[in-house]
N, C-alpha and C positions, 0 to 999 in steps of 0.2 A: 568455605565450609565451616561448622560450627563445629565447635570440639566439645564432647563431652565427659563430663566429670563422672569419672568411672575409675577403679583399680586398671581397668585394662589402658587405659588414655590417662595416668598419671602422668608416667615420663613423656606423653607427649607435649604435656601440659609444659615441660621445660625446656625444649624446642621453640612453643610457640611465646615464652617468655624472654627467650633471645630476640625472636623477631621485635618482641614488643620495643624491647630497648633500642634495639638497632632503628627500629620506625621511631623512636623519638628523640633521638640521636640526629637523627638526619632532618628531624622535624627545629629540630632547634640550632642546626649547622648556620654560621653566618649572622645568627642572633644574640645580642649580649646586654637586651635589654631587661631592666629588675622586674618589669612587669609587664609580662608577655600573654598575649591574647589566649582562653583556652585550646587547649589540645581537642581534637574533634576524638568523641566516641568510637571506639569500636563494637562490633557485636559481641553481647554476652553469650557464655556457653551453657551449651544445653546439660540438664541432669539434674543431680538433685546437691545443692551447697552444702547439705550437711554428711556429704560422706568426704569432706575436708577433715583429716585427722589433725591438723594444725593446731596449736597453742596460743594463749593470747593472754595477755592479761588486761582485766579490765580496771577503774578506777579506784575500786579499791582494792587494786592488786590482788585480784582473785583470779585462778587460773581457770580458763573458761575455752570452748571448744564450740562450734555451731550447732552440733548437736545439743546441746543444750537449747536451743531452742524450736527442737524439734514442736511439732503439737501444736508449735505458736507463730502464725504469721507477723512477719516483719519489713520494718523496710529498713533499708543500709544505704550509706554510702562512706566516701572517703573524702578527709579533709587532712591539715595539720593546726594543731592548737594556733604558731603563731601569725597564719595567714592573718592580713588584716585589707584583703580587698577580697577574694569570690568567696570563703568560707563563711565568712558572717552573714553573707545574701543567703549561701548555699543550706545553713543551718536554720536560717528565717525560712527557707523555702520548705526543709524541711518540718520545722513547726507549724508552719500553716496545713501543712500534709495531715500532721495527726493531728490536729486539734480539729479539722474539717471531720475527720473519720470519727473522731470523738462524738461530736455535736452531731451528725449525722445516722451514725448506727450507732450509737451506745457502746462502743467495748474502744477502751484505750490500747493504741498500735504500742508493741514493742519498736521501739525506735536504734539504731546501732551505726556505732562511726565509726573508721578503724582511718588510724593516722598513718599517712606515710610515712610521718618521721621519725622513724626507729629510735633514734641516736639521743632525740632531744623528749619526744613527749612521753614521760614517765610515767606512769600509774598518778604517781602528785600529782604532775602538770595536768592530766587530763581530769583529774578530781578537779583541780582548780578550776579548770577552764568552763565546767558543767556546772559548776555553782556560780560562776563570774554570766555565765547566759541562761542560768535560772531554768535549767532542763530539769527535765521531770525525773522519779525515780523510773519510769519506762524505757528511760535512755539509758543504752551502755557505750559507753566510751574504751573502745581497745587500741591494743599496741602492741604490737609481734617483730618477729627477727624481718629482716629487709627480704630474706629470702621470700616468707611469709606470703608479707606485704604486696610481690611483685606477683606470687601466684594469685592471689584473690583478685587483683587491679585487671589481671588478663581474663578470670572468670565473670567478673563485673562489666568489662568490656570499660574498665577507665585507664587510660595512659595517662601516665606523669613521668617527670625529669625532674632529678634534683640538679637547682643551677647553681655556679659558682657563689650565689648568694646565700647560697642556705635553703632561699624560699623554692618552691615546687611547681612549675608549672605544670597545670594537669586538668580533666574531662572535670564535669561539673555531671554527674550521672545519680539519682536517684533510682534503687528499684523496689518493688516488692514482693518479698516471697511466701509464697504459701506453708499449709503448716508441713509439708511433706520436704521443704524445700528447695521448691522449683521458681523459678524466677514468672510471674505472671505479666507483669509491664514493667517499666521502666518511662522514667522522662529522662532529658537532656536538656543540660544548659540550665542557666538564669532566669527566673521569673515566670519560666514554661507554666499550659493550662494545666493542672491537675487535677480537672474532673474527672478524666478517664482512670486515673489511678482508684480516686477515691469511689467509683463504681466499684472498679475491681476487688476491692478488699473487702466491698459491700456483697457481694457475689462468693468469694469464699467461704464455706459451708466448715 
């Protein structure tokens, strides 16, 4: 069943963030390889993402909240700065997304990353990383406490593990949300069609 993102289903929200750990705990039990195949998706949760009171700070270390993007549809997902095999696909995927939505309807997508890695990708890091791939000023790049981190990954419907290397194995999940913030589609995985996306954002009023 789908859990929605409501004051009355917070704390459930932190129940089903145990399971998530515990399913990728056991998802990664007997593996100890540095570069382990993605994690499969789970279902995202239904309601609206911007009644997450969460804090975040983005590149240029400006404290920022999803409600701020209220009014304005977006698309999201989750990476880490130093990934250097699915995030750099997974950022390519996500540029071809909005620059198709560009060149097709006219109005530039707010674009939004939020890293897993609490510990290492700093407001700098993640400035750096956004000038090093030449993102647009549409993109924000955030980074929140791990607690954070784990609630949005189960509302997104992406599992990750942090492995004894540092690096993260984790879902490759695209979605995008309307201006009220409700989740409208999503793709999964690498190199996925994303026509269907790019309808859909066409189709938002």
């Amino acid at each position: 069943m789908n859990q929605t993102i409501s004051k009355y289903f917070y704390s459930y929200l932190f129940v089903i963030v145990g399971i998530s750990l515990f399913q990728c705990d056991e998802h990664n039990t007997n593996h100890h390889h540095e570069h382990e195949p993605l994690l499969a998706a789970n279902e995202p949760a239904q309601g609206s993402i911007l009644e997450l009171k969460n804090q975040w700070k983005n590149e240029e270390n400006k404290t920022v909240s999803f409600v701020d993007w209220k009014g304005k549809p977006f698309l999201i997902s989750m990476f880490y700065a130093s990934c250097i095999s699915i995030c750099p696909r997974l950022v390519s995927d996500l540029e071809q997304v909005a620059k198709k939505i560009e060149s097709e309807s006219g109005k530039v997508p707010n674009v939004i990353l939020v890293s897993f890695d609490s510990k290492n990708d700093t407001p700098q890091v993640l400035k750096d990383y956004k000038k090093k791939m030449g993102l647009g000023q549409n993109w924000s790049l955030l980074t929140g406490k791990e607690e954070d981190v784990r609630i949005l990954s189960v509302i997104l419907g992406i599992n990750y593990k942090e492995m004894e290397s540092g690096e993260f194995n984790h879902s490759a999940v695209i979605s995008l949300f309307d201006r009220e913030g409700l989740n409208v589609t999503r793709i999964e995985g690498i190199g996925s069609d994303v026509e269907t996306m790019i309808l859909k954002f066409k189709e938002l009023k």
